[in-house]
C-alpha positions in Angstrom: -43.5 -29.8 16.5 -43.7 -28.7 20.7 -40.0 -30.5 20.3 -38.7 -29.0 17.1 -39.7 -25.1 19.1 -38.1 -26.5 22.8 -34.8 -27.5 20.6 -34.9 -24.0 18.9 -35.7 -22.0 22.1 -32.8 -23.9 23.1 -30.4 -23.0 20.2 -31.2 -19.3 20.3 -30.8 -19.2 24.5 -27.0 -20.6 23.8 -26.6 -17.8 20.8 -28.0 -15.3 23.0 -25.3 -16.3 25.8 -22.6 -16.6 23.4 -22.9 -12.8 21.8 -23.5 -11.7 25.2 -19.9 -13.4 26.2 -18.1 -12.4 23.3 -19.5 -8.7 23.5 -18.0 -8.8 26.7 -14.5 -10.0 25.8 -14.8 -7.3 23.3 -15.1 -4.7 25.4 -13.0 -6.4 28.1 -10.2 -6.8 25.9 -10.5 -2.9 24.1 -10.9 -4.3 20.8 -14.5 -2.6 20.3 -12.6 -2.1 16.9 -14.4 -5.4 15.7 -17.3 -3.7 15.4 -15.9 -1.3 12.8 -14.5 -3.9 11.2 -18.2 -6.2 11.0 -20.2 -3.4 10.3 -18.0 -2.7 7.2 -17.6 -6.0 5.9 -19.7 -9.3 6.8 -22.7 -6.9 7.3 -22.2 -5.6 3.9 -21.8 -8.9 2.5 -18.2 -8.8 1.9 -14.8 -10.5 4.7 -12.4 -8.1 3.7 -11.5 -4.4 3.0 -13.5 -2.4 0.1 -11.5 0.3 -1.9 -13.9 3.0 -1.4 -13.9 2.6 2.4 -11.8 6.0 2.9 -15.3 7.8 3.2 -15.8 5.5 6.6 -12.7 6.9 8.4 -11.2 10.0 9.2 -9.1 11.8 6.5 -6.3 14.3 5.7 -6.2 16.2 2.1 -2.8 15.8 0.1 -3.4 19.2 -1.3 -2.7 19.0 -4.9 -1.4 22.7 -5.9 -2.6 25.4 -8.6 -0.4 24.2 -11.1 -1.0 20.7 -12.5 -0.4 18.8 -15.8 -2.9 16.6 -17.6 -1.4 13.5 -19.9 -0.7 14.0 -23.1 -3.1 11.3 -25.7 -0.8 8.9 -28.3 -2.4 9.7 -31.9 -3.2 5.9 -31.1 -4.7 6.5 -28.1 -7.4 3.7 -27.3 -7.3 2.5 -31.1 -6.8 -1.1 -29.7 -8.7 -3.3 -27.7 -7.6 -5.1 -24.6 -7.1 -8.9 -26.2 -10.4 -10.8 -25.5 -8.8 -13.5 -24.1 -7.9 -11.9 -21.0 -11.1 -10.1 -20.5 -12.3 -12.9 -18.5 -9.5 -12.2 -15.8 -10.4 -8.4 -15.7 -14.5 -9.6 -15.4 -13.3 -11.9 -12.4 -11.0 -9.8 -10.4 -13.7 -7.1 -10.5 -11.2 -4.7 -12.5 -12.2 -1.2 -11.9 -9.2 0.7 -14.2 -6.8 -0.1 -16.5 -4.3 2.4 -18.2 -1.5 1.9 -20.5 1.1 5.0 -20.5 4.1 5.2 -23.0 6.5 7.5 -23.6 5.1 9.5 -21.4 1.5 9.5 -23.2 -1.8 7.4 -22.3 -2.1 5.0 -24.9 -4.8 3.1 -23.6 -7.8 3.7 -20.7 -11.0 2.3 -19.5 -13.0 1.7 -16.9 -15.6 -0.6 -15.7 -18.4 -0.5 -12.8 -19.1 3.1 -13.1 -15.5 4.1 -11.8 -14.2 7.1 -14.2 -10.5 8.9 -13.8 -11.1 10.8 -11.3 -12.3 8.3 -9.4 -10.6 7.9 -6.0 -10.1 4.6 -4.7 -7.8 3.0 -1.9 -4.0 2.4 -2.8 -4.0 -0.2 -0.1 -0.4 -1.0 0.2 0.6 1.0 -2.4 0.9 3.6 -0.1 4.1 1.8 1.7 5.9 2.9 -2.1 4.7 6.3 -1.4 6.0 6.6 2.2 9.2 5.3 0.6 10.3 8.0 -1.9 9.1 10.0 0.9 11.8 9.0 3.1 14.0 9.9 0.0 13.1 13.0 0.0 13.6 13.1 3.3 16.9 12.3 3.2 18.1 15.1 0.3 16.6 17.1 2.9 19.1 16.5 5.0 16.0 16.0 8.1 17.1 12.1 8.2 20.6 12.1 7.8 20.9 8.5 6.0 18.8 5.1 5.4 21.3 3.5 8.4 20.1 6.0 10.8 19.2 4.5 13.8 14.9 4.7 14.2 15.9 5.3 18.4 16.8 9.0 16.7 13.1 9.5 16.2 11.2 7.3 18.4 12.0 7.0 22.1 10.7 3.9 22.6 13.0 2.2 19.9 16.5 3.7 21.7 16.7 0.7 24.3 16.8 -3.2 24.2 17.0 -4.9 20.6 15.1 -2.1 19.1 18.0 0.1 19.1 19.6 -1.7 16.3 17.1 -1.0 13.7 17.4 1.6 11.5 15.5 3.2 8.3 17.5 0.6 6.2 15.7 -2.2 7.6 12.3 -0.9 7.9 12.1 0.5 3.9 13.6 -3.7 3.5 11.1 -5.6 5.3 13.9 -6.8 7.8 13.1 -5.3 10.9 12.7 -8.0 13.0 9.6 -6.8 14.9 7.1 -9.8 15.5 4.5 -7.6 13.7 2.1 -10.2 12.2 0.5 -10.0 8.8 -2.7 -11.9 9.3 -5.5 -10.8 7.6 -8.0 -12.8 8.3 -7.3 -12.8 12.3 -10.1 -10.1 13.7 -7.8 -9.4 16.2 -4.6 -9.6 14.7 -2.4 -6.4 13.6 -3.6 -5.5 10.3 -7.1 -5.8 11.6 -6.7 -3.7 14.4 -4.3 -1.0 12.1 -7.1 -0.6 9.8 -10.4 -0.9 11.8 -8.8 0.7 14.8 -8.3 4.0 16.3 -4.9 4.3 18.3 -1.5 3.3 15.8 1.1 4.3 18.2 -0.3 2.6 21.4 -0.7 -0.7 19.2 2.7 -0.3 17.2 4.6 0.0 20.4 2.9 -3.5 21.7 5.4 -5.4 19.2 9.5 -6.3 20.0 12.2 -6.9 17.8 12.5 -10.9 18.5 14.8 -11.2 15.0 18.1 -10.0 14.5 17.3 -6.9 11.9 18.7 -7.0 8.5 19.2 -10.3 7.7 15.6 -11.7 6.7 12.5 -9.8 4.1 9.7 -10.7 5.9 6.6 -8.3 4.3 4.9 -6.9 7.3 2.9 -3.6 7.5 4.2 -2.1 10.6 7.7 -1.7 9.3 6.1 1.3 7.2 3.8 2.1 9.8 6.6 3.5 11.8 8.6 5.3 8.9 5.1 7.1 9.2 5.9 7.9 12.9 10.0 8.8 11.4 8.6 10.7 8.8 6.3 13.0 11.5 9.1 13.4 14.0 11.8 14.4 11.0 9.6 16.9 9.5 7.8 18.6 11.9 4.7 18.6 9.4 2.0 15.7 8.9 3.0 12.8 5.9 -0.3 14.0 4.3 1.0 17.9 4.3 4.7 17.0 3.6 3.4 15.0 1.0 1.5 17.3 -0.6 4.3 20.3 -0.2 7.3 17.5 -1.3 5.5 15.0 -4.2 2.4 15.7 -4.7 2.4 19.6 -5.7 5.8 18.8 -7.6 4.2 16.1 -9.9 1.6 18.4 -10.2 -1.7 16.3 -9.4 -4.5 17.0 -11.0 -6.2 16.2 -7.9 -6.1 16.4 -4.3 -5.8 13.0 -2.5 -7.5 11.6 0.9 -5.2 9.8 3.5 -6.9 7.9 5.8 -5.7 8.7 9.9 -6.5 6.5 12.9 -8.4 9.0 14.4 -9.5 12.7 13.9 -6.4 14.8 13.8 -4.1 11.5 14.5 -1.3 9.6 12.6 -1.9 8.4 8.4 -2.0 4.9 8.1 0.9 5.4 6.5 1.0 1.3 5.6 -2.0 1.7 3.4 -4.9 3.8 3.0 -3.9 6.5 0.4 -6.5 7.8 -1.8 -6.2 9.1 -5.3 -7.1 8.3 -9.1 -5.7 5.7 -11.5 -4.3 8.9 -13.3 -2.5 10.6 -10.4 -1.2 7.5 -9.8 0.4 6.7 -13.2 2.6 10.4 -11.9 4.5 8.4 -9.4 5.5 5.8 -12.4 6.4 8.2 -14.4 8.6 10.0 -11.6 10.6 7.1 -11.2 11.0 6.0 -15.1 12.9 9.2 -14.9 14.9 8.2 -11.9 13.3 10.9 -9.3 12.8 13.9 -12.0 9.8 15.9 -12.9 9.8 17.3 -16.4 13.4 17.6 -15.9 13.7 19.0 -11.8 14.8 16.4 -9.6 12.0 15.7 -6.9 13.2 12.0 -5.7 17.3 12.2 -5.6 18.6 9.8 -8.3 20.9 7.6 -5.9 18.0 7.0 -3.8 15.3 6.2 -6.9 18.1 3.7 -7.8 18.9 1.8 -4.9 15.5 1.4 -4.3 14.3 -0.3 -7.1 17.4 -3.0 -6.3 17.1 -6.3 -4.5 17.5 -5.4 -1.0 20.7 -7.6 0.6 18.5 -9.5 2.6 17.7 -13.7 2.7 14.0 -14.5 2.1 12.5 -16.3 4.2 10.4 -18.6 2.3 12.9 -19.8 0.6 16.1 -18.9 2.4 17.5 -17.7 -1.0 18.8 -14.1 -1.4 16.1 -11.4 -2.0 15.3 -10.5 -5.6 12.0 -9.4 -5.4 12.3 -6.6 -2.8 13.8 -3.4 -2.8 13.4 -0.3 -0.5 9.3 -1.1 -0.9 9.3 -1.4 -4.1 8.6 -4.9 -5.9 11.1 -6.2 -8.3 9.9 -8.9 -11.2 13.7 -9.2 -12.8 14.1 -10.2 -16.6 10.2 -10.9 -17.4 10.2 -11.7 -21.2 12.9 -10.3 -21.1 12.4 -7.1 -18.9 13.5 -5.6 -15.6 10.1 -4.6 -14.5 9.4 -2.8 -10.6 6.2 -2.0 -8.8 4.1 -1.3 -6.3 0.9 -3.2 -5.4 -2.1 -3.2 -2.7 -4.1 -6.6 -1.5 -6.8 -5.7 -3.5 -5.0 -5.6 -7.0 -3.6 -2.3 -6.8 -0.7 -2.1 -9.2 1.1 0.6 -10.7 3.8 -1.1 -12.8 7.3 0.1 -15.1 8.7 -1.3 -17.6 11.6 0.9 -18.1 13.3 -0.3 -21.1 9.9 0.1 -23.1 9.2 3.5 -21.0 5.9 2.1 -20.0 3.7 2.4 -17.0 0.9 0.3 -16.4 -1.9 1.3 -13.8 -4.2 -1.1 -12.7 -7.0 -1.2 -10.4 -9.3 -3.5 -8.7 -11.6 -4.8 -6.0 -9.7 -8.4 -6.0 -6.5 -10.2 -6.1 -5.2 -13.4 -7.5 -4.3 -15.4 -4.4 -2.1 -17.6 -6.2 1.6 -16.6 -6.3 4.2 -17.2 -8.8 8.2 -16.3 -7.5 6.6 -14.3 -5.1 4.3 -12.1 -6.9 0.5 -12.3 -7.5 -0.3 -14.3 -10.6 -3.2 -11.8 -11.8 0.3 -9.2 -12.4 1.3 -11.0 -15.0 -1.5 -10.9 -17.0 -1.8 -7.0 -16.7 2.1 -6.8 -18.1 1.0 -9.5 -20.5 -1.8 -7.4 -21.7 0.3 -4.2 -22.0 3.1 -5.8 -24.0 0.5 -7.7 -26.5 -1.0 -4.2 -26.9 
């Protein structure tokens, strides 16, 4: 027993010297982000992100305006069941909302886990879509003069070296160049630090274009992250505000949405981290079905809605085949049972989901994805459009 307690006294003198040295590194280093980032997952019994983590960080409102629209209810609205054999799937990847829209009516809704629709929950990566028809809009605007502007007209610190090539093209493509990483399960990787941390610019501006831009799709958050910074510097106004005044009052949202900032008054994460509910969300499916139109005024201009739900003329690089599953941030599944389908998605199951031809929009959300990947594209969003068309 005496040597069982001297081995233990042991153990916990060597765990007591080892927090103490990496508390230090920590705070060496700068990245007292960790702590964030451990407080709000392995001590709440989780290793990754939740989606109703917005409440932890600063926030600014997307203003929804006094006008706004509800959906419209099929005469067969929720008259069928969601197929029991895929019930299962929606148990185990913790699905929190599942809505079925055609023809521009809900046809089928519900909810599990106490979420409702009004419910706001992270779009995760989503929010790169968003930021997308943003630039769009942008664009018609005529306050960024065309996706092969260079970024240097924006951002200083991209008008020198091999940064001066890149331009809005290859950031919307994924073809930058920049040796962002896309780790995220490295505690002191990029997306770590993006999300749990409290300065974007100062760690954007760590990263060099190593890769000639244009040439390879290569999915990495920071690309977005600084059409967020593009997006500030064109306007004038905040991405939540112009947001609000440029898509979100025009599709008339029912609700005001939460974008999460790095700080208090600071930059959106403009990668991720917008907050709304599965209903508002369905808006942004139903925006594009129409090819950029709102109840017939054009909010997104058409060319732009167009091109961007198009392969993207880039290689990819896990196959070093052309690109067909990538457009200007939106994901392309072409000819799926026979349908052109485009979407956008977050790492935790976040999907909203068109399937023009049968002017359907599927929204689906979700505390978990299926890791697996088939042509690219998480296995689990398959089974949502397969659910959808059986329905």
């Amino acid at each position: 027993m005496k040597r069982f307690l001297n081995i233990l006294k042991k153990l916990l003198k060597w765990l007591l010297i080892l927090l103490v040295v990496l508390n230090v590194l920590i705070l060496v280093s700068g990245k007292t982000y960790i702590y964030k980032g451990f407080v709000n997952t392995y001590m709440k019994g989780r290793s990754t992100a939740d989606i109703d983590e917005y409440k932890i960080f600063d926030n600014r409102v997307v203003k929804a305006g006094i006008q706004h629209s509800e959906w419209a209810l099929r005469k067969d609205y929720n008259s069928t069941k969601i197929p029991s054999q895929y019930m299962g799937d929606m148990a185990k990847m913790q699905t929190i909302a599942y809505l079925i829209v055609k023809e521009d009516s809900i046809r089928h809704e519900e909810y599990w886990g106490g979420y409702s629709d009004t419910s706001h929950t992270s779009s995760f990566s989503m929010a790169k879509t968003f930021i997308s028809i943003l630039v769009g809009i942008a664009i018609e605007e005529g306050k960024i003069k065309s996706i092969d502007e260079p970024v240097g007209d924006f951002i200083p610190e991209y008008k020198e070296g091999n940064k001066c090539k890149i331009t809005i093209r290859h950031l919307l493509s994924m073809s930058s160049g920049i040796n962002f990483d896309e780790s995220y399960i490295n505690p002191i990787g990029f997306a770590a630090e993006a999300y749990y941390g409290s300065d974007l610019r100062k760690l954007i501006f760590k990263y060099d274009a190593t890769d000639e831009p244009g040439k390879v799709f290569e999915y990495k958050s920071g690309n977005t992250q600084l059409l967020g910074f593009v997006l500030r510097k064109a306007t004038g106004m905040s991405v939540s505000d112009y947001a609000s005044e440029k898509l979100w009052k025009p599709i008339e949202a029912e609700h005001d949405a939460y974008w999460s900032l790095d700080h208090k008054d600071g930059d959106e994460k403009a990668y991720c981290c917008f907050n709304s509910n599965v209903r508002d969300f369905a808006r942004i499916g139903k925006l594009y079905l129409d090819s950029g139109r709102w109840n017939g005024k054009q909010v997104v201009p058409e060319k732009y809605v167009l091109e961007s739900i198009q392969p993207a003329p880039t290689l990819d690089k896990d196959e070093q085949s052309k690109n067909n599953r990538y457009g200007y941030s939106w994901w392309l599944v072409p000819n799926y049972k026979g349908h052109n389908i485009f979407y956008a998605r977050g790492i935790l199951g976040q999907y909203i989901i068109m399937i023009p031809d049968l002017k359907m929009i599927v929204v689906r959300l979700g505390k978990k994805r299926d890791r697996t990947l088939i042509n690219g594209h998480p296995a689990d969003l398959y089974r949502y459009i397969d659910v959808a068309l059986e329905m």
